[in-house]
N, CA, C and O atoms as a GROMACS GRO file, in nm:
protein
  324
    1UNK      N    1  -0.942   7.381 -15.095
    1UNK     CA    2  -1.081   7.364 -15.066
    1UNK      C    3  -1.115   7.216 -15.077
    1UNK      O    4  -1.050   7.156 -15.163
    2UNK      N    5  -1.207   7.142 -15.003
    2UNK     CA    6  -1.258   7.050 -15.010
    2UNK      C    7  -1.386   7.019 -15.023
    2UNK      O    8  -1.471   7.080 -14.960
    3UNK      N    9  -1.409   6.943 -15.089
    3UNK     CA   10  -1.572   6.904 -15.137
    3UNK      C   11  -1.624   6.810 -15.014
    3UNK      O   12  -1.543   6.728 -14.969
    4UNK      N   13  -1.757   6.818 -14.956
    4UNK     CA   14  -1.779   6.745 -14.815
    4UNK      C   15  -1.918   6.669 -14.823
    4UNK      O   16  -2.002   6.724 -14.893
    5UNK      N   17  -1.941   6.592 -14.782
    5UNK     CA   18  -2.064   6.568 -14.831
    5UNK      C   19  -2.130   6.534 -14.717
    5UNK      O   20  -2.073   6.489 -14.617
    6UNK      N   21  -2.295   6.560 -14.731
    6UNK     CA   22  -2.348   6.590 -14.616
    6UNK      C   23  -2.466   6.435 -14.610
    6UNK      O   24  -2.506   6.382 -14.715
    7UNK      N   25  -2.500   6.390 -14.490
    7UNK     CA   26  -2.606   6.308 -14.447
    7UNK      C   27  -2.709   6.318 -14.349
    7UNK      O   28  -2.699   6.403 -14.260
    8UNK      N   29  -2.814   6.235 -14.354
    8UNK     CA   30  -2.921   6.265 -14.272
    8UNK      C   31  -2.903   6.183 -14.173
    8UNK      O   32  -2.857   6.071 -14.197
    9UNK      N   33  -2.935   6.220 -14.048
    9UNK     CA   34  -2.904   6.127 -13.893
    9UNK      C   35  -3.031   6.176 -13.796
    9UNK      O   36  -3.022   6.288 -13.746
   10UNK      N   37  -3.141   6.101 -13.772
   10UNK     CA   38  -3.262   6.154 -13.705
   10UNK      C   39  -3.293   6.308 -13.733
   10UNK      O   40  -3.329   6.384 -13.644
   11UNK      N   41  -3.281   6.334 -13.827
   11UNK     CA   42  -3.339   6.436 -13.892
   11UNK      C   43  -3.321   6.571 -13.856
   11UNK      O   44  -3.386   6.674 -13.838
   12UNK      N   45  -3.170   6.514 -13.851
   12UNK     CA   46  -3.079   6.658 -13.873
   12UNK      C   47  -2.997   6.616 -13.993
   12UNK      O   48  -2.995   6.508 -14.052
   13UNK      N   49  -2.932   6.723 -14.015
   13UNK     CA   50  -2.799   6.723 -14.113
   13UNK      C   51  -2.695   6.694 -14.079
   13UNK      O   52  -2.704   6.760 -13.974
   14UNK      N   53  -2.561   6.636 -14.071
   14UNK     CA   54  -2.483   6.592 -14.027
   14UNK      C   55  -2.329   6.625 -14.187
   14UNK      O   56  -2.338   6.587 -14.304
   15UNK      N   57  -2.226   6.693 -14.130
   15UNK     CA   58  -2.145   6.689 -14.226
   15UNK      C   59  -2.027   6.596 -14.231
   15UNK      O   60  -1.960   6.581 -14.128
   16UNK      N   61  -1.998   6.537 -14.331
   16UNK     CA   62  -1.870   6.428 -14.309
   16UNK      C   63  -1.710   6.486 -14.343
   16UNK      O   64  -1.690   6.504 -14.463
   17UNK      N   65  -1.591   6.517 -14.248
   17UNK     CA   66  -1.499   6.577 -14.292
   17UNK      C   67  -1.389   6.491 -14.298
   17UNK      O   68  -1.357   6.398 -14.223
   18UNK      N   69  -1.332   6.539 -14.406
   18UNK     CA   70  -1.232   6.429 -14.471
   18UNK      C   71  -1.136   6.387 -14.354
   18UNK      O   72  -1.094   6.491 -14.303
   19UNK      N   73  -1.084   6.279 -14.292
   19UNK     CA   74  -1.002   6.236 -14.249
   19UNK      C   75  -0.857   6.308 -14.256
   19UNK      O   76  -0.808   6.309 -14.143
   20UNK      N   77  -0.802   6.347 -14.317
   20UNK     CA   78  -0.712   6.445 -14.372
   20UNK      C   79  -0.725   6.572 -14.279
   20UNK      O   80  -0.650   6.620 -14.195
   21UNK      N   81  -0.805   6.595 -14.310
   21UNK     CA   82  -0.904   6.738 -14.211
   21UNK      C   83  -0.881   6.736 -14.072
   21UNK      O   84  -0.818   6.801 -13.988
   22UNK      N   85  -0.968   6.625 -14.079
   22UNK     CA   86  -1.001   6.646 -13.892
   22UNK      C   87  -0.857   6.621 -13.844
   22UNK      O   88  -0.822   6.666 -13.735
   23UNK      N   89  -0.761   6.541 -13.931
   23UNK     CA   90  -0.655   6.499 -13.828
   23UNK      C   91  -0.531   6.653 -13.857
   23UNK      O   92  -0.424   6.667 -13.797
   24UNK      N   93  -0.583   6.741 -13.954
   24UNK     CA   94  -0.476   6.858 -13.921
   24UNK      C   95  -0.522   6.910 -13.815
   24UNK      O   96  -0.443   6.962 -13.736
   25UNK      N   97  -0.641   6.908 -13.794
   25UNK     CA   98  -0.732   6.992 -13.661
   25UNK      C   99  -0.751   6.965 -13.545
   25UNK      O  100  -0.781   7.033 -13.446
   26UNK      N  101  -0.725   6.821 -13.567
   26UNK     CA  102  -0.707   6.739 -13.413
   26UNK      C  103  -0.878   6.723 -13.378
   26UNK      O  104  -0.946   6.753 -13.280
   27UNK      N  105  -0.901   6.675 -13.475
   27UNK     CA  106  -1.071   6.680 -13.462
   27UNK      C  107  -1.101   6.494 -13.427
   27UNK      O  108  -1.090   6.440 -13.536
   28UNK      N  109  -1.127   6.408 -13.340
   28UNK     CA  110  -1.231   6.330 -13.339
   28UNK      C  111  -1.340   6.318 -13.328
   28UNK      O  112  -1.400   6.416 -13.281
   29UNK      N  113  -1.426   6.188 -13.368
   29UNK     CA  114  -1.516   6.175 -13.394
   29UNK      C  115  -1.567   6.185 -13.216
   29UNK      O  116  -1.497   6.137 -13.126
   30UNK      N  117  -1.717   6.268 -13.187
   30UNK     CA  118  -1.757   6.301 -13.116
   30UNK      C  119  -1.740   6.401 -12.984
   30UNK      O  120  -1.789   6.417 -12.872
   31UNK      N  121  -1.639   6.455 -13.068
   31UNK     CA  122  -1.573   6.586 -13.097
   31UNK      C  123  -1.658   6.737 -13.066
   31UNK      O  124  -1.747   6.768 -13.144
   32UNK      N  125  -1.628   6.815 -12.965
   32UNK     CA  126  -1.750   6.961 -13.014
   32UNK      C  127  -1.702   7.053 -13.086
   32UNK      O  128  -1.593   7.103 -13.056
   33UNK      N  129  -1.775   7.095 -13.197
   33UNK     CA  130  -1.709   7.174 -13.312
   33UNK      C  131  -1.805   7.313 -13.281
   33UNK      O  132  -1.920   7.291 -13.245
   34UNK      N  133  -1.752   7.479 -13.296
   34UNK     CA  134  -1.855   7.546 -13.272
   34UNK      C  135  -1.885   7.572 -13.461
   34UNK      O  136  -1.812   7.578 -13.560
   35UNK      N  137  -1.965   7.578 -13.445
   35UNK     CA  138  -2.021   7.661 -13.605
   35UNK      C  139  -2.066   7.845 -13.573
   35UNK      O  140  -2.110   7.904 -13.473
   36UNK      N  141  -2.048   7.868 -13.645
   36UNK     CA  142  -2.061   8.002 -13.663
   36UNK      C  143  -2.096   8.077 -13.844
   36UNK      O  144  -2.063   8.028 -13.952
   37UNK      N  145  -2.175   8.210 -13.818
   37UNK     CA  146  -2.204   8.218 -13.944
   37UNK      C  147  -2.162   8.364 -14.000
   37UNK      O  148  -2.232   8.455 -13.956
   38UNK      N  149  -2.075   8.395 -14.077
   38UNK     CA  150  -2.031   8.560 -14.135
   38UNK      C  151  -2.044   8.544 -14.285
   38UNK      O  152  -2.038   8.447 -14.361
   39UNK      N  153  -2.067   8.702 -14.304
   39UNK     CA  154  -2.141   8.724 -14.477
   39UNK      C  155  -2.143   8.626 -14.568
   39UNK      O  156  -2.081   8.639 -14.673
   40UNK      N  157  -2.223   8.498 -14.535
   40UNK     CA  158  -2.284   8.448 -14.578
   40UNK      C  159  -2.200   8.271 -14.570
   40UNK      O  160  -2.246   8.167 -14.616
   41UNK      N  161  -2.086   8.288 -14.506
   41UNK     CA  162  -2.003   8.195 -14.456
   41UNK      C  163  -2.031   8.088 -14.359
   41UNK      O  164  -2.061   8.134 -14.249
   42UNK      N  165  -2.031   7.935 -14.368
   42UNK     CA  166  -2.012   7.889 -14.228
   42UNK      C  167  -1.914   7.863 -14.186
   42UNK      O  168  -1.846   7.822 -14.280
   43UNK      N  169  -1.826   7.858 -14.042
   43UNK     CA  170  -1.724   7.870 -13.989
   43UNK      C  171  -1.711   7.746 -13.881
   43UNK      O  172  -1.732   7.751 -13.760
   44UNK      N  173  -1.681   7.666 -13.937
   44UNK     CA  174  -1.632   7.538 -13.865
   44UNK      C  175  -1.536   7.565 -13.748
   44UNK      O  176  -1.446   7.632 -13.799
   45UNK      N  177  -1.513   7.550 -13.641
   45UNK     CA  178  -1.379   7.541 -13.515
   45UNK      C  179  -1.399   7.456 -13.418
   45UNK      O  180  -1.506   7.435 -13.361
   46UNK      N  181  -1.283   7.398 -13.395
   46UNK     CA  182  -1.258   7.351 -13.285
   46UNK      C  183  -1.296   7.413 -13.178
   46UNK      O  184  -1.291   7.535 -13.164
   47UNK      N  185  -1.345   7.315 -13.078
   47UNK     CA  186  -1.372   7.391 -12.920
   47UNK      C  187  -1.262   7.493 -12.880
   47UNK      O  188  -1.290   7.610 -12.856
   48UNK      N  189  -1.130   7.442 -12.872
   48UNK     CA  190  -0.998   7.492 -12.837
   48UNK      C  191  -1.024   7.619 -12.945
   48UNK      O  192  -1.052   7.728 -12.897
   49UNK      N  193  -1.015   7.606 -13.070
   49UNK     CA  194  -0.957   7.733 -13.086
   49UNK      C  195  -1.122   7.802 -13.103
   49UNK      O  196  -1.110   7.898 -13.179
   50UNK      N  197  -1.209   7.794 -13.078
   50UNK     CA  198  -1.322   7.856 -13.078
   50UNK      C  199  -1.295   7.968 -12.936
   50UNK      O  200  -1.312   8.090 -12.939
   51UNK      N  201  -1.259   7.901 -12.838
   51UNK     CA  202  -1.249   7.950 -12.698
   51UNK      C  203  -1.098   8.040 -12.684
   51UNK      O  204  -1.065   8.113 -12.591
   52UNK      N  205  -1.022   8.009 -12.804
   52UNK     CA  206  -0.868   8.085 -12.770
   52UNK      C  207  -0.945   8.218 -12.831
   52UNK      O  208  -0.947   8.331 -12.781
   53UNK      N  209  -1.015   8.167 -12.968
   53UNK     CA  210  -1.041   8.307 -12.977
   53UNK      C  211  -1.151   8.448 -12.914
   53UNK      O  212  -1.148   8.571 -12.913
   54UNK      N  213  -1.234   8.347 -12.872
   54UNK     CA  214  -1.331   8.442 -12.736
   54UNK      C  215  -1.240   8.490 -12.653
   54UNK      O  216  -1.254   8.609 -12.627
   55UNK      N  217  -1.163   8.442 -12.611
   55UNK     CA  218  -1.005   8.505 -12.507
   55UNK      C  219  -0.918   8.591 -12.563
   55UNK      O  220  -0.842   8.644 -12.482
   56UNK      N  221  -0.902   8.627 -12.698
   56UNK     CA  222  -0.863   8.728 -12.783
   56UNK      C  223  -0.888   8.782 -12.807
   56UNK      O  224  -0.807   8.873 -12.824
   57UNK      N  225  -1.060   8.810 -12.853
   57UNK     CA  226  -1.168   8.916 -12.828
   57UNK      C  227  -1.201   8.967 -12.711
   57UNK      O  228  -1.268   9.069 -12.696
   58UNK      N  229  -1.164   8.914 -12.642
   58UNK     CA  230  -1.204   8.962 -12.493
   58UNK      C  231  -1.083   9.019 -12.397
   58UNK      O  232  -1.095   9.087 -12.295
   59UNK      N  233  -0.962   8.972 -12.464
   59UNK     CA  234  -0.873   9.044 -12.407
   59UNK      C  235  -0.863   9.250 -12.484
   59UNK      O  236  -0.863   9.358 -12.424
   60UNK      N  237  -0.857   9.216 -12.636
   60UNK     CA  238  -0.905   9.348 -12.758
   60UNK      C  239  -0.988   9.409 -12.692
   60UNK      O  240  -0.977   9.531 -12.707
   61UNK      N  241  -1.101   9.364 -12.596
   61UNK     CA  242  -1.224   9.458 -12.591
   61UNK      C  243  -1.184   9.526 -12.461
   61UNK      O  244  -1.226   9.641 -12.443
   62UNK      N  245  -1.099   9.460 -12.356
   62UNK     CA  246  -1.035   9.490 -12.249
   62UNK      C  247  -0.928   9.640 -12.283
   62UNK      O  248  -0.936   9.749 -12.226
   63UNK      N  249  -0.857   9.608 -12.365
   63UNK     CA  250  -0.765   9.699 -12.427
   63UNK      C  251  -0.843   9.883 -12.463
   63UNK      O  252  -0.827  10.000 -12.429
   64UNK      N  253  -0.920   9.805 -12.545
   64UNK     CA  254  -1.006   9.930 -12.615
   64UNK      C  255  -1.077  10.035 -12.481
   64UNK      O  256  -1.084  10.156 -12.460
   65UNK      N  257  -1.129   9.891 -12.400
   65UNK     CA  258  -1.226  10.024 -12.291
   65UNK      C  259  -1.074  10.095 -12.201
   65UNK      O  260  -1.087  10.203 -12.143
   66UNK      N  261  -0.979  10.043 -12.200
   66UNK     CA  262  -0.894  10.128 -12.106
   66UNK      C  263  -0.855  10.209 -12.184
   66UNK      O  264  -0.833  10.319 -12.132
   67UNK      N  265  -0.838  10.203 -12.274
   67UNK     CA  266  -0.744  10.335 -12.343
   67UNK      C  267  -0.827  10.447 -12.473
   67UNK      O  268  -0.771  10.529 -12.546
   68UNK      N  269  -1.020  10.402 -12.465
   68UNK     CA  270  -1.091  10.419 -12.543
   68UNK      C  271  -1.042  10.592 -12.547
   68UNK      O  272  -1.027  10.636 -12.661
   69UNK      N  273  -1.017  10.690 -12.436
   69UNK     CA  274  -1.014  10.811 -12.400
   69UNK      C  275  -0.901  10.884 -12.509
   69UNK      O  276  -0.904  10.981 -12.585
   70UNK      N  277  -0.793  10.772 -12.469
   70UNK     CA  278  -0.712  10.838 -12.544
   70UNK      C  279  -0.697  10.796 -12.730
   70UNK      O  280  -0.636  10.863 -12.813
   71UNK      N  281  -0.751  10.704 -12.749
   71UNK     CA  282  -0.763  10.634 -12.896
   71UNK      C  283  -0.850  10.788 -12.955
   71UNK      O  284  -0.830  10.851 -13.059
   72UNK      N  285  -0.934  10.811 -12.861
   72UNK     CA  286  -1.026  10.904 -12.919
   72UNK      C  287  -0.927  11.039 -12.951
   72UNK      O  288  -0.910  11.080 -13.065
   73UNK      N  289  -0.880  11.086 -12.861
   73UNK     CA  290  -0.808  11.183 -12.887
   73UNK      C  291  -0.717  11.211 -12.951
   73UNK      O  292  -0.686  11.327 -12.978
   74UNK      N  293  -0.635  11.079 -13.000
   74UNK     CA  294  -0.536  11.075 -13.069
   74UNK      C  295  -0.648  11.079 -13.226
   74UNK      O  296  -0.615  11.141 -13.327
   75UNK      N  297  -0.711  11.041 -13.221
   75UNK     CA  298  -0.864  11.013 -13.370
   75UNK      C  299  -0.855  11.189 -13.442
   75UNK      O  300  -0.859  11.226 -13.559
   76UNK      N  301  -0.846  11.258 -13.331
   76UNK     CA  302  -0.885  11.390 -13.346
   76UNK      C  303  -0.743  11.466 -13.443
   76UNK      O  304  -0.754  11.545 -13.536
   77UNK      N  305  -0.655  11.429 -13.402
   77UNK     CA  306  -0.537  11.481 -13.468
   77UNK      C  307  -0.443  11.583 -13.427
   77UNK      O  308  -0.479  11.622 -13.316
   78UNK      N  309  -0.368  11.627 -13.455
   78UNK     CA  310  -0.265  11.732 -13.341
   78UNK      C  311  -0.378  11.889 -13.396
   78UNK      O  312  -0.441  11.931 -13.298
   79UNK      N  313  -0.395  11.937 -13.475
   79UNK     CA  314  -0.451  12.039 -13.499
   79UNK      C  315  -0.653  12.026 -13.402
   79UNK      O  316  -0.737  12.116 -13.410
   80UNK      N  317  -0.666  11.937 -13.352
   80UNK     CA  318  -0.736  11.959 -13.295
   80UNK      C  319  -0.747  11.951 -13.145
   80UNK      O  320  -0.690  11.852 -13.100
   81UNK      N  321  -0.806  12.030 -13.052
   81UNK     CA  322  -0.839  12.008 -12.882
   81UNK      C  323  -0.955  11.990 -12.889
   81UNK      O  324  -1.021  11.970 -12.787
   0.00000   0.00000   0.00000
């Protein structure tokens, strides 16, 4: 974990990430990062992998509607029709 510290820039918030950081992430400065927010989390990403993973969800959701028929039926169990 890293401690980050935050500044004011025309009156927004602005976060500063350690050098260390951005360069495992391949992050430069002026850079688009998406943010995102889960139980109670913020979620920093890269454009790249922000977008690999919309393409991974979206391939999963592809999956699910073709075979939703039978996921269901298999749900049900051999003792049931």
């Amino acid at each position: 974990m890293h401690k980050i510290k935050t500044t004011e820039i025309d009156g927004s918030i602005a976060v500063l990430i350690p050098k260390e950081v951005s360069d495992n992430y391949g992050i430069s400065a002026g850079d688009e990062i998406d943010l995102s927010e889960a139980d109670g989390a913020m979620i920093l990403r890269s454009a790249q992998e922000s977008a690999r993973s919309r393409e991974i969800a979206d391939a999963t959701e592809k999956v699910f509607d073709r075979w939703n028929n039978v996921f269901v039926e298999l749900a049900k169990g051999a003792g049931e029709k």
